[in-house]
Backbone atoms as SQL, in Angstrom:
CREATE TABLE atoms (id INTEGER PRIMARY KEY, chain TEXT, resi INTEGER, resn TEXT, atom TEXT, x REAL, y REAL, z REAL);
INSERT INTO atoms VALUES
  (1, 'A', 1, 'UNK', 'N', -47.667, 130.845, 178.545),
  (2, 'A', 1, 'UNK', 'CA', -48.813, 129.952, 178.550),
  (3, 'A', 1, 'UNK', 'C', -49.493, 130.018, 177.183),
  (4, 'A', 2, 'UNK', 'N', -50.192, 129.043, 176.803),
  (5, 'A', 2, 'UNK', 'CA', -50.656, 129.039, 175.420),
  (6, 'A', 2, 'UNK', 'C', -52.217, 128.619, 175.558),
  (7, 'A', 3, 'UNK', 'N', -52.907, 129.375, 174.489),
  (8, 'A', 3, 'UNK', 'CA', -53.971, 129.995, 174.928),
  (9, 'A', 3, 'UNK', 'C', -54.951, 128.673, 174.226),
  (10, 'A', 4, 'UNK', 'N', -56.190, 128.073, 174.570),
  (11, 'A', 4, 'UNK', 'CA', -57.123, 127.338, 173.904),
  (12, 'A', 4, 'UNK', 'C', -57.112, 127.487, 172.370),
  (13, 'A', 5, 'UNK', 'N', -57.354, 128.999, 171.700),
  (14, 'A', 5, 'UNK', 'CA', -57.102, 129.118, 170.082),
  (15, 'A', 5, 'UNK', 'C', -55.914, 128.695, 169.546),
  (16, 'A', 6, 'UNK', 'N', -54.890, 129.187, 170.304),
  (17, 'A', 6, 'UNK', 'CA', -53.869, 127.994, 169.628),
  (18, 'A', 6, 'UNK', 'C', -53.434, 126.717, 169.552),
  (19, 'A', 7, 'UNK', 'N', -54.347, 126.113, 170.663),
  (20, 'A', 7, 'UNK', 'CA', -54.309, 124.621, 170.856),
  (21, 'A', 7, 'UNK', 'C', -55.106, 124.100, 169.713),
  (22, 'A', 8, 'UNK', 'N', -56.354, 124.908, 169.514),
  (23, 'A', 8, 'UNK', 'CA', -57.414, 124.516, 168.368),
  (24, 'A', 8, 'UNK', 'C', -56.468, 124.842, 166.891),
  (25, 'A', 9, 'UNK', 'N', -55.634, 126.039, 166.742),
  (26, 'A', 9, 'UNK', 'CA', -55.008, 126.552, 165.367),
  (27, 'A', 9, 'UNK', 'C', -54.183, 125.029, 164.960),
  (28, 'A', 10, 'UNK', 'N', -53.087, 124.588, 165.995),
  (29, 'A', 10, 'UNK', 'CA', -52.695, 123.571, 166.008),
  (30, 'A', 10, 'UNK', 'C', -52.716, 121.920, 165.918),
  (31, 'A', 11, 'UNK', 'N', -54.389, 121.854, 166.245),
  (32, 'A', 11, 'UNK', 'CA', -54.810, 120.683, 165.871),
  (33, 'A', 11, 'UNK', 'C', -55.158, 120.968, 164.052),
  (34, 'A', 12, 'UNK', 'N', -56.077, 121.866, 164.313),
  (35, 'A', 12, 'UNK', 'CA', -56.447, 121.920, 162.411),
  (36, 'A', 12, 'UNK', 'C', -55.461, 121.999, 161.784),
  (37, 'A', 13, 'UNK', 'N', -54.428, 122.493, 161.858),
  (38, 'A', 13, 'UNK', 'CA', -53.239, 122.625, 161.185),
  (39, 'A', 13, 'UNK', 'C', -52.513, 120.948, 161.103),
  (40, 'A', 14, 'UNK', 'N', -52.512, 120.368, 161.569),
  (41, 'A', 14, 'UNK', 'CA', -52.109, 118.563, 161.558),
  (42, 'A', 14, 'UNK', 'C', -53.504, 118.226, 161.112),
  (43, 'A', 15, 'UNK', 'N', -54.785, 118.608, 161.298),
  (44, 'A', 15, 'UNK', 'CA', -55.288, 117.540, 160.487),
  (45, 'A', 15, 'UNK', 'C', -55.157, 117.797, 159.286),
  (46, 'A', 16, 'UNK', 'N', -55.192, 118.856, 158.478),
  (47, 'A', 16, 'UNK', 'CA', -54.902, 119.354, 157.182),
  (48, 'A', 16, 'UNK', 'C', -53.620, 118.653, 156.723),
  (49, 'A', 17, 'UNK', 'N', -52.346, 118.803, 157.477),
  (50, 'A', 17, 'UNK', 'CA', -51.162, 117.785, 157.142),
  (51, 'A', 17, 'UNK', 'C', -51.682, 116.247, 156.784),
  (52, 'A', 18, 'UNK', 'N', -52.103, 116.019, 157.327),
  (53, 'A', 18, 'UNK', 'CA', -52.907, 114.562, 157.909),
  (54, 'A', 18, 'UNK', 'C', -53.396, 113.958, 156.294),
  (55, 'A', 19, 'UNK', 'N', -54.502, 114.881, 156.248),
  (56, 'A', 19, 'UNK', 'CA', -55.315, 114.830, 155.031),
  (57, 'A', 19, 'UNK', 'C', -54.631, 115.215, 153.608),
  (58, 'A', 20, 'UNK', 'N', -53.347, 116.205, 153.802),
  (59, 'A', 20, 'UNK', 'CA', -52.988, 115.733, 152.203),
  (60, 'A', 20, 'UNK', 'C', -52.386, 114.960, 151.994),
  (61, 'A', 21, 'UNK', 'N', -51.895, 113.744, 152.983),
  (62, 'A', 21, 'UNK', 'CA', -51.567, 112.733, 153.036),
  (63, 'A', 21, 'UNK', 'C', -52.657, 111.718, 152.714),
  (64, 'A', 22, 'UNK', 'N', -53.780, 112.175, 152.887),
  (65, 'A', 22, 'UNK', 'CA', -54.932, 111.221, 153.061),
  (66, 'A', 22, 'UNK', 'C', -54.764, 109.991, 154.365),
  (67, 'A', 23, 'UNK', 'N', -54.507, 111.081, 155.265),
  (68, 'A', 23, 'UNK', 'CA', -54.631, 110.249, 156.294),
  (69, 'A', 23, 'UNK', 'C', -55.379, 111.013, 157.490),
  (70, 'A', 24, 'UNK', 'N', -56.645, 110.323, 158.213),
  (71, 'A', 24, 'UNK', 'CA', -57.404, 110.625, 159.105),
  (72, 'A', 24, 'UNK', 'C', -56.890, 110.029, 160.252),
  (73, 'A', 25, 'UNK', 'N', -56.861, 110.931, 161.402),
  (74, 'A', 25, 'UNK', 'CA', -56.850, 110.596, 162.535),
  (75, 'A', 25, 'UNK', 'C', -58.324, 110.770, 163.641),
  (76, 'A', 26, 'UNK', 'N', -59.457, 109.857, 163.796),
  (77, 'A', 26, 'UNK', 'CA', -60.673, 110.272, 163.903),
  (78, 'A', 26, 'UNK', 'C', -60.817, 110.823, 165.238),
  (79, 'A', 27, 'UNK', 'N', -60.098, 110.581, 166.302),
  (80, 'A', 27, 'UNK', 'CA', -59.878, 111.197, 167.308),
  (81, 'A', 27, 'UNK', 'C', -58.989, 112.132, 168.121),
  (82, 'A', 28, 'UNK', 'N', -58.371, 112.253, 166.786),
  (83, 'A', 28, 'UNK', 'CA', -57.481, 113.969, 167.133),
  (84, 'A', 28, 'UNK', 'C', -58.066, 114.819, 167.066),
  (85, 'A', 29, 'UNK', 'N', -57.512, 115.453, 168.750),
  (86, 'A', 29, 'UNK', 'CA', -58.321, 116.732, 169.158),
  (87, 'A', 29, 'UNK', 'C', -57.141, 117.009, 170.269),
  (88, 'A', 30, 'UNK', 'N', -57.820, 118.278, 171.136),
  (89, 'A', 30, 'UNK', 'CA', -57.076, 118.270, 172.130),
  (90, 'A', 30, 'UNK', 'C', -57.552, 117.684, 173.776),
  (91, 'A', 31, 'UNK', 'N', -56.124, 117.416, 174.278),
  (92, 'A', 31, 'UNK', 'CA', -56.932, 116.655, 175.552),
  (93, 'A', 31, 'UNK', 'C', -56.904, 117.887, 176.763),
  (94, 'A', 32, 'UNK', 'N', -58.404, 117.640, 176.981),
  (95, 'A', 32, 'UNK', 'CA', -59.040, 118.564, 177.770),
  (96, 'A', 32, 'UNK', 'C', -58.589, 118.223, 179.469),
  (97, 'A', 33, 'UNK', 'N', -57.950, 117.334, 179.618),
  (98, 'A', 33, 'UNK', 'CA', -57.597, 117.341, 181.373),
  (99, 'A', 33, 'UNK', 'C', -56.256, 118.374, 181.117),
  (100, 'A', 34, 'UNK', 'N', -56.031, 118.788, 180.145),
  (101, 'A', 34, 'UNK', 'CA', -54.693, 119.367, 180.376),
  (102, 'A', 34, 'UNK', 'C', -55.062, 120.445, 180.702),
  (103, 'A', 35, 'UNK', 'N', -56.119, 121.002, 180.331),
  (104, 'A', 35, 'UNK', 'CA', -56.333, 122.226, 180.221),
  (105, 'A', 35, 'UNK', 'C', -56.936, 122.314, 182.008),
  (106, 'A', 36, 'UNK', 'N', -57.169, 121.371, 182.461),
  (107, 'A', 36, 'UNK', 'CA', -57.855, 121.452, 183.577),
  (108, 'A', 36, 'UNK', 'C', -56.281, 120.894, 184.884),
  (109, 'A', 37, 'UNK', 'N', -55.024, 121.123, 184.600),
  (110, 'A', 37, 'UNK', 'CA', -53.986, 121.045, 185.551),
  (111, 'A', 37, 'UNK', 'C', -54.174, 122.270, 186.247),
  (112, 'A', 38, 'UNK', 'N', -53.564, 122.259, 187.482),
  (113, 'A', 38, 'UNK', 'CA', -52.623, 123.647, 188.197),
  (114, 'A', 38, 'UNK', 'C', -52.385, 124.462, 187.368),
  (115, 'A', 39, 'UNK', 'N', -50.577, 123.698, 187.013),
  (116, 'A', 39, 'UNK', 'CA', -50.050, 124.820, 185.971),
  (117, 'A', 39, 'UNK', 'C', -50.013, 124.189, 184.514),
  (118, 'A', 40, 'UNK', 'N', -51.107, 124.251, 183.974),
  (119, 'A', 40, 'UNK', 'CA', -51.111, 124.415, 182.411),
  (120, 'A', 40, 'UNK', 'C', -50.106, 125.088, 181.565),
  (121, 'A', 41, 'UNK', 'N', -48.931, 124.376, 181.264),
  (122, 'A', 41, 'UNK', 'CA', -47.766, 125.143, 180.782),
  (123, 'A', 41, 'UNK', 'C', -48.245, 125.177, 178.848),
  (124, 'A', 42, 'UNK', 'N', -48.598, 123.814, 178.612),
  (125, 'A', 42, 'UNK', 'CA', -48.481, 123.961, 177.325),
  (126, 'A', 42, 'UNK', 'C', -49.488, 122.515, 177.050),
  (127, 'A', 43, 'UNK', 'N', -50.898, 122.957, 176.026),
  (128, 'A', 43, 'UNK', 'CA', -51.589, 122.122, 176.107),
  (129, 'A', 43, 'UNK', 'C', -51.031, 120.959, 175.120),
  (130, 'A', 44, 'UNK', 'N', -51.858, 119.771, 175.480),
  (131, 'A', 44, 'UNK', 'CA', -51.220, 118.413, 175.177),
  (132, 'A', 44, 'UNK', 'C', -52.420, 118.018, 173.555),
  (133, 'A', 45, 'UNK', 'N', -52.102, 117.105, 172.858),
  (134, 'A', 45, 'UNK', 'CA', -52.407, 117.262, 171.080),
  (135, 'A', 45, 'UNK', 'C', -52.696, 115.872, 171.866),
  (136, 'A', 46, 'UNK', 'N', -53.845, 115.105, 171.721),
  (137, 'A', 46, 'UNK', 'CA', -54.414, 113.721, 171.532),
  (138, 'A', 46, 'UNK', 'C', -54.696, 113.140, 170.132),
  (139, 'A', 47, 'UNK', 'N', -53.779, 112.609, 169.798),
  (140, 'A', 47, 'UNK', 'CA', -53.837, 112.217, 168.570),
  (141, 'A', 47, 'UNK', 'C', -54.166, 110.644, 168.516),
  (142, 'A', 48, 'UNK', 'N', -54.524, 110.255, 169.837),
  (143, 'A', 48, 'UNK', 'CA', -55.542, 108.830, 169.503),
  (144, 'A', 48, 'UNK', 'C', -54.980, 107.705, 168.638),
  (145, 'A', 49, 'UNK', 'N', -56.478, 106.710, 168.306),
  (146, 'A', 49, 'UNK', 'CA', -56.334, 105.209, 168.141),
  (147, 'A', 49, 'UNK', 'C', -56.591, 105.617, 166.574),
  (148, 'A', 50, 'UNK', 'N', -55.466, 104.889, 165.854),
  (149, 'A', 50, 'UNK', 'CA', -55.407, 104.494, 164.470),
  (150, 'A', 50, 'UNK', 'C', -55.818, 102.704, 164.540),
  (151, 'A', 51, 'UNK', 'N', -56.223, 102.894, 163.132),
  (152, 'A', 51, 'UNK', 'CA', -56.178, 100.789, 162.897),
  (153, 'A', 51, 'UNK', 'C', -54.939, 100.874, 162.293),
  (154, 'A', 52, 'UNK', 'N', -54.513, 99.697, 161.962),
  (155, 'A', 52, 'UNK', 'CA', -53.077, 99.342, 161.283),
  (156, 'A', 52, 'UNK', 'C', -52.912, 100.045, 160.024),
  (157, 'A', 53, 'UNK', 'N', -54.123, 100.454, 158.919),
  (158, 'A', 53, 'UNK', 'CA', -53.854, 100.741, 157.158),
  (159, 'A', 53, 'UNK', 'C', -53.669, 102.311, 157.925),
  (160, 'A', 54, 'UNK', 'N', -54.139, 103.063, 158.780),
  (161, 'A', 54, 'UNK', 'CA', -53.322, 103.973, 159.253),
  (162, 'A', 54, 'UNK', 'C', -52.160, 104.502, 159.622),
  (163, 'A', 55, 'UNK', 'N', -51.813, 103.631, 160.529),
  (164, 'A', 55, 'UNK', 'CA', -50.677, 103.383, 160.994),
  (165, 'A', 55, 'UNK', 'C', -49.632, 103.658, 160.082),
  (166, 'A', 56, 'UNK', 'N', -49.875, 102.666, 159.601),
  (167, 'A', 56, 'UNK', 'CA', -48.944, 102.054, 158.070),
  (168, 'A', 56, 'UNK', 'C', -48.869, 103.523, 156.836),
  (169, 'A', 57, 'UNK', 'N', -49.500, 103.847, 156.865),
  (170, 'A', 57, 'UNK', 'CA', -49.773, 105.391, 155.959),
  (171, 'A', 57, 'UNK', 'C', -48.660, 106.453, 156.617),
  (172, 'A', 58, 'UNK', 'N', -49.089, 106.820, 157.751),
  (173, 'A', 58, 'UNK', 'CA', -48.730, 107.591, 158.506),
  (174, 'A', 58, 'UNK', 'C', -47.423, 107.455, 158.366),
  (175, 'A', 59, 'UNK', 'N', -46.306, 106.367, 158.808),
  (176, 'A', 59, 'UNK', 'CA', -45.177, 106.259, 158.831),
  (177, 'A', 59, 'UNK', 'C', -44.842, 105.925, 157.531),
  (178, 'A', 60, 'UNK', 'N', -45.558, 105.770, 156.370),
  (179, 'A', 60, 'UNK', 'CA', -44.903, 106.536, 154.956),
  (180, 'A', 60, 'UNK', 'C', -45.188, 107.450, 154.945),
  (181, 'A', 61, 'UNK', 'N', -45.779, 107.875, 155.414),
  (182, 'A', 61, 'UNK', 'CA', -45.866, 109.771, 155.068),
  (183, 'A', 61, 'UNK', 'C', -44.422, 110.152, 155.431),
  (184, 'A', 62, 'UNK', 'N', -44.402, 110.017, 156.978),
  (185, 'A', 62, 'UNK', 'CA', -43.256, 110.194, 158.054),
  (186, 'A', 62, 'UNK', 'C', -42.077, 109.946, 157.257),
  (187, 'A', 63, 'UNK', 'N', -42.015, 108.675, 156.691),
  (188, 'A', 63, 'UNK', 'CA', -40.491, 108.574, 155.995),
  (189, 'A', 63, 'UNK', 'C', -40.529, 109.044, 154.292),
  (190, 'A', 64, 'UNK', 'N', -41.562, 109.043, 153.986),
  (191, 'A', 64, 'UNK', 'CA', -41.183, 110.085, 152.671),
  (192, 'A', 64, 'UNK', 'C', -40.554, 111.452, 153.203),
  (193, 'A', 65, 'UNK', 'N', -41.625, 112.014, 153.977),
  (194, 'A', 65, 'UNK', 'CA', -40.906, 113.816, 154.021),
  (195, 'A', 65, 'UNK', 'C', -39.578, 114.005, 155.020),
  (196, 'A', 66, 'UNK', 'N', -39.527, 112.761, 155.753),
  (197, 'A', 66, 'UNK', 'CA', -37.940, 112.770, 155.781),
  (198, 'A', 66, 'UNK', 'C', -36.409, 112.128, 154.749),
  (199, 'A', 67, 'UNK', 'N', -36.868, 112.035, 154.054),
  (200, 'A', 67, 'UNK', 'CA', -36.294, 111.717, 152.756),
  (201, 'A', 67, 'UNK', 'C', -35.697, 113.056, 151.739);
């Protein structure tokens, strides 16, 4: 099971990715019904609503560092 601090280590850690990209995701966080299941195996990353000049960033980021 994985504990709330690492759900939090794990978001900051992508937004920092995020950002030396210069790309914001304003509603990445983690989603809190997960944490509120039965069996909470492994919490879930809400990485939310982008506008399109996001979008569009993001998947150059994505295909530069797979390059």
């Amino acid at each position: 099971m994985h504990s709330p601090a690492e759900a939090d280590a794990s978001v900051e850690e992508l937004r920092a990715a995020l950002a030396a990209h210069g790309i914001t995701l304003p509603s990445l966080g983690i989603d809190l019904p997960a944490f509120a299941s039965r069996c909470p195996t492994r919490p879930l990353i809400a990485l939310g609503n982008c506008n399109l000049l996001t979008a569009q960033a993001l998947a150059a980021a994505l295909r530069k560092g797979a390059a």
